[in-house]
C-alpha positions as CSV (number, residue, x, y, z in Angstrom):
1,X,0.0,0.0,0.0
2,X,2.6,2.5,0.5
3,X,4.5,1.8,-2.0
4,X,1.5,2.6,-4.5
5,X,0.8,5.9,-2.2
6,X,4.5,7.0,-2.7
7,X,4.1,6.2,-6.7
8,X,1.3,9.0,-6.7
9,X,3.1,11.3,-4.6
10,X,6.3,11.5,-7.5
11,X,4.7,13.6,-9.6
12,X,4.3,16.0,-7.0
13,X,7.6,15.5,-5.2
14,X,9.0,16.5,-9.1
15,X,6.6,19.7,-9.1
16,X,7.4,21.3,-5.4
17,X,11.1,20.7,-6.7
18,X,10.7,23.0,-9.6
19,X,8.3,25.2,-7.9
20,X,9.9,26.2,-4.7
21,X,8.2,28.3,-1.9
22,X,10.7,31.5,-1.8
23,X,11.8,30.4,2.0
24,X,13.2,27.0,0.6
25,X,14.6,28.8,-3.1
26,X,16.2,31.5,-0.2
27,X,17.9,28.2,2.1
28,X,18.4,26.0,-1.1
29,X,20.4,28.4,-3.3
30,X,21.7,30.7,-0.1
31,X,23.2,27.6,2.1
32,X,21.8,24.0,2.0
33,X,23.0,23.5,-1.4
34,X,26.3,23.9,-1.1
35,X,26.6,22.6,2.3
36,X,29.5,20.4,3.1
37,X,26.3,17.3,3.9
38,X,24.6,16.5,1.1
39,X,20.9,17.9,1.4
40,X,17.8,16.7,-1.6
41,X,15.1,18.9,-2.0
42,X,11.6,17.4,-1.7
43,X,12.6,14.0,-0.8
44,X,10.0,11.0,-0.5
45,X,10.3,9.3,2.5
46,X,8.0,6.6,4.3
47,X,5.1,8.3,2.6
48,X,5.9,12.0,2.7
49,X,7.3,14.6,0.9
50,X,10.4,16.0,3.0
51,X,11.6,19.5,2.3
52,X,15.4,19.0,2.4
53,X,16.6,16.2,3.6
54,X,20.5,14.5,4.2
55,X,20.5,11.0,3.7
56,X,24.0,10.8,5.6
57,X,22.8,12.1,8.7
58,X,19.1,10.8,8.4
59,X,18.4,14.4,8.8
60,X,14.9,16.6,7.7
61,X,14.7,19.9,7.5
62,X,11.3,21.2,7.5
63,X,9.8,24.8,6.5
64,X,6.5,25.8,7.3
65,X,4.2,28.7,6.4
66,X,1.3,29.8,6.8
67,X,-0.4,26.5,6.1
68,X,0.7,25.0,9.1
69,X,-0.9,27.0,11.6
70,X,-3.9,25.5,12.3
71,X,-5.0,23.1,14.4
72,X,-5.3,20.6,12.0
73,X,-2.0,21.2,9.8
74,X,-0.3,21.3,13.7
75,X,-1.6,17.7,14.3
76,X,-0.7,16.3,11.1
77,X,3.2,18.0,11.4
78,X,2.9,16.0,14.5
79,X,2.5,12.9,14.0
80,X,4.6,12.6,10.3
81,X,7.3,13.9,12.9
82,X,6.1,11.3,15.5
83,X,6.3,9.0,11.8
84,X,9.7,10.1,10.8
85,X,11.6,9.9,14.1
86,X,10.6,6.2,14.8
87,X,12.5,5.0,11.8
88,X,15.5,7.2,12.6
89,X,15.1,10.9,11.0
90,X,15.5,13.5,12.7
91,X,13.1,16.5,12.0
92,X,14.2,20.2,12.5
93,X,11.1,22.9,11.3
94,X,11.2,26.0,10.8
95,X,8.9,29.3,9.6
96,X,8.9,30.5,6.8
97,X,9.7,33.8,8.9
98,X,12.5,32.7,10.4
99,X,14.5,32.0,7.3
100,X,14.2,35.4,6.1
101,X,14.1,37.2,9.4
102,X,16.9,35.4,10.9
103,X,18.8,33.4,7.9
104,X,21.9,33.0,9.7
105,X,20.4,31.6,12.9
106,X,19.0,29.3,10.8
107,X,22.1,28.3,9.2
108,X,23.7,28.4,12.7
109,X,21.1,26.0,14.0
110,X,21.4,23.8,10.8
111,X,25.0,23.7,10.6
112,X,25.0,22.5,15.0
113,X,22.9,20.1,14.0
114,X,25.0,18.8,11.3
115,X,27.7,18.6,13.5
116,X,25.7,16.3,16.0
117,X,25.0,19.1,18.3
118,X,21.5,19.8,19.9
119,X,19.6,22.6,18.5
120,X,20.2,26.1,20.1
């Protein structure tokens, strides 16, 4: 079953890859794509569509905007992250707002992480 579900979600894996919100075109092109761990941009994984995520470190990173402030959107974040850390991934989000409000504490935060170091 999953398998077929993760079939359908290619297409639009392929489309949010060429169509970039402007926070992730900002982190792709500013900083995770040249980063010394290897990040991939809208990733499937166990049935979801991760933002970035390095396979090395079994790291996601996670943006959200407005869309994720409801209830609802809040319940589902948690439990794909509930999802995604029981097989291993670790999930760092963050806003939309933050990466252009405070791009290098985002970096800073990334890179710590990276580095096996907990979050600031």
């Amino acid at each position: 079953m999953r398998g077929a579900y993760t079939r359908r979600l290619v297409p639009r894996a392929r489309e949010l890859r060429n169509n970039q919100t402007p926070a992730e075109r900002k982190l792709w092109f500013e900083f995770l794509r040249t980063h010394p761990v290897k990040f991939r941009r809208q990733v499937l994984l166990q049935g979801y569509i991760l933002d970035f995520y390095a396979p090395s470190l079994k790291l996601c990173i996670e943006l959200d905007g407005r869309s994720h402030d409801s209830q609802a959107a809040a319940e589902y974040d948690a439990e794909r992250t509930r999802q995604l850390t029981a097989v291993g991934v670790q999930v760092v989000r963050f806003g939309n707002a933050e990466v252009f409000g405070q791009f290098e504490g985002v970096c800073t935060v990334i890179n710590r992480v990276c580095q096996g170091e907990a979050p600031l």
